[in-house]
C-alpha positions, 0 to 999 in steps of 0.5 A: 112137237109133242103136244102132249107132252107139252100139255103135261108139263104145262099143266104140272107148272101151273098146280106148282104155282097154285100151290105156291100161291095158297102160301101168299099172305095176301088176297090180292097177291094170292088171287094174282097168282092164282091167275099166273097158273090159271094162264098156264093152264089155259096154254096146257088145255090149248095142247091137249085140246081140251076146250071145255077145260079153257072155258072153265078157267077163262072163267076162273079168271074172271072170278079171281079179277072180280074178287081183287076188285070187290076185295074193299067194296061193301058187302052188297057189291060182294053179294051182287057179283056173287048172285051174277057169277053164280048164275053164270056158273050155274049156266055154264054146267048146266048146258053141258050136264054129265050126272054125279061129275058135273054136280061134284064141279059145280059144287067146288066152283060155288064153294070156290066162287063164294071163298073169293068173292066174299072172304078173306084169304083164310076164307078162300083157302077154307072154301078152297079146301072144301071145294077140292073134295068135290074135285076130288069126287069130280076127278074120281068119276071121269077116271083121271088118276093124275088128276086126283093126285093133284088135287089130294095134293092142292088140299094138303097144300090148302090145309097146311097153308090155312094152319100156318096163317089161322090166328093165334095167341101171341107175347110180345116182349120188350127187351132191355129190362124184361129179358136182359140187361145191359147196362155195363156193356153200353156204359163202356161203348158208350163212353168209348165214343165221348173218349174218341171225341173228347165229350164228357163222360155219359153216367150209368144213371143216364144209360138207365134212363135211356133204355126203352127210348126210341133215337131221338129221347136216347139222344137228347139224353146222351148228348144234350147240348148236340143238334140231333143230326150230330148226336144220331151219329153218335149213337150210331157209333156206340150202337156199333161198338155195343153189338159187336161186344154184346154178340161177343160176350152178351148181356146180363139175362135175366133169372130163368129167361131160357127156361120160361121162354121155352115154357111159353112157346110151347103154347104160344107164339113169342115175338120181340119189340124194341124201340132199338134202332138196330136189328142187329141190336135184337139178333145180339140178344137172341144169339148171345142168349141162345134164345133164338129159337123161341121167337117167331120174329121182332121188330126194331121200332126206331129203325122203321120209324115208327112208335113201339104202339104202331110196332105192336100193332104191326106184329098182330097184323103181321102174324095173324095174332088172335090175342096178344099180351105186351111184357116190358118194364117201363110206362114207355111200354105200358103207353105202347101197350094201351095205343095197341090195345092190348093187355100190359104186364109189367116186369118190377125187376126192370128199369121202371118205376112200379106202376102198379098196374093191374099186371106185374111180376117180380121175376119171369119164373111168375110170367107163364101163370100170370099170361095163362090167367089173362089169356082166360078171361 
């Protein structure tokens, strides 16, 4: 066997795997497959025979262990398991001291060491970034070529994966009576199905009403006098029949919709939330509009049962958003605004009564101003 060979490959698996780890959204997650190409690269030591580089890593290990389980505790439970693998560390260099070499390592392990005790997953790609200068500087000391290029990559890879979760401004916009309107299309599915089922016939008034409702209200509106389980049914045919011919023909979107979408998301990041129990129901929009492109992702509260405030909430989170603004048309939208704590604009060309509220516009051509001046306070 070409041990050797072995060791190589084993040891390019293992930075495959690292690098794919700084990807992770999750400390716990990352730090788990941070361990994965640290075990790899104890079996790629193991070939080459190099034992001090097991030692490193073994300690590696421990440290990425330590930090999933302090991950929750208190900060003077972070700090005492710092102090401890810091002495170790410190000790573990000094016994075996090779000059500017040893230094440069042992700078990247405290850098290291405090990202995964003490931080977050951003603070561990930053500290992480920062250590891989010293290895770098560490790599170009001992002669290792390939080694260097390895690590100029891993501080690409931490930089690149750093700038796509860093925390940014976010819009969040409701979609019936904020970027479109529907209302023949669903009137028509609608009473498509109380034809099929010799129901009465559902008015445009009601279809009006029930837009930026979740399952249940737009139920007890459609069909008051059905228990839910035979009404959620209902819906769930008109729901069909009104996807397939919004994705055929569209909806009715609103004034200048393209053009201030593609204004905003040149400085911010555009999502979708919907009490529509229908992904499917969103992607209509964004394909009939042509809108896709704008959005960075959305949500369809009612399908994961959840209110459009815990909806909001989950994209902030999810996305890593910095700042974020609710646009929708209703009081429904400016409730779900306020359980997420956000700022509100109200859309007064939309299906709700004028709240008014400290934001609102007439038209989206006045959007893009009005987030910049909220954005600014």
């Amino acid at each position: 066997m070409n041990y050797f060979l072995w060791g190589q490959i084993l040891t390019f698996i293992s930075y495959v795997v690292f690098w794919a780890s700084r990807f992770l959204k999750r400390k716990k997650d990352l730090l788990v497959y941070d361990n994965i190409s640290r075990a790899i690269a104890i079996m790629a030591f193991a070939f080459l025979k190099t034992y001090d580089g097991i030692k490193n890593t073994i300690y590696v290990i421990i440290r990425n262990v330590l930090g999933q389980l302090t991950n929750k505790k208190s900060k003077k439970i972070k700090v005492f398991t710092f102090i401890l693998m810091f002495v170790l560390l410190i000790t573990m260099y000094a016994i075996n001291f090779q000059g500017l070499s040893t230094i440069c390592i042992a700078i990247c392990g405290i850098l290291n060491l405090y990202g995964v005790i003490m931080c977050n997953e951003q603070g561990i790609r930053i500290f992480g970034m920062l250590g891989s200068i010293f290895y770098i500087g560490f790599m170009l000391f001992t002669g290792n070529v390939t080694g260097t290029i390895c690590e100029l990559i891993c501080f690409f890879v931490l930089l690149t994966s750093y700038l796509k979760y860093r925390k940014k401004d976010g819009i969040i916009f409701d979609l019936d009576g904020t970027l479109w309107e529907v209302i023949d299309s669903t009137w028509i599915s609608a009473n498509e199905i109380t034809k099929k089922y010799g129901l009465g016939e559902i008015t445009r008034e009601t279809i009006c009403r029930v837009f930026g409702l979740n399952k249940q209200d737009s139920a007890k509106l459609y069909f008051p006098d059905l228990e839910f389980n035979e009404s959620s049914k209902l819906l769930d045919e008109i729901a069909v029949i009104n996807i397939q011919n919004l994705k055929t023909n569209g909806g009715n979107v609103y004034t200048n919709l393209n053009k201030v979408l593609f204004k905003l998301s040149q400085k911010y990041n555009l999502f979708i939330v919907s009490n529509t129990s229908e992904n499917q129901y969103i992607e209509a929009f964004l394909i009939s509009s042509g809108t896709k492109k704008y959005f960075e992702g959305y949500i369809a509260a009612s399908m994961l049962n959840i209110t459009k405030g815990e909806a909001i909430k989950k994209v902030i989170k999810d996305y890593n958003l910095r700042k974020a603004i609710y646009v929708g048309d209703t009081v429904k939208d400016f409730e779900a605004s306020e359980i997420a704590q956000i700022p509100f604009v109200q859309c007064k060309y939309g299906f709700g009564e004028d709240l008014k509220i400290q934001y609102s516009i007439d038209n989206l051509e006045e959007l893009p101003k009005m987030i910049q001046e909220i954005f600014e306070k």
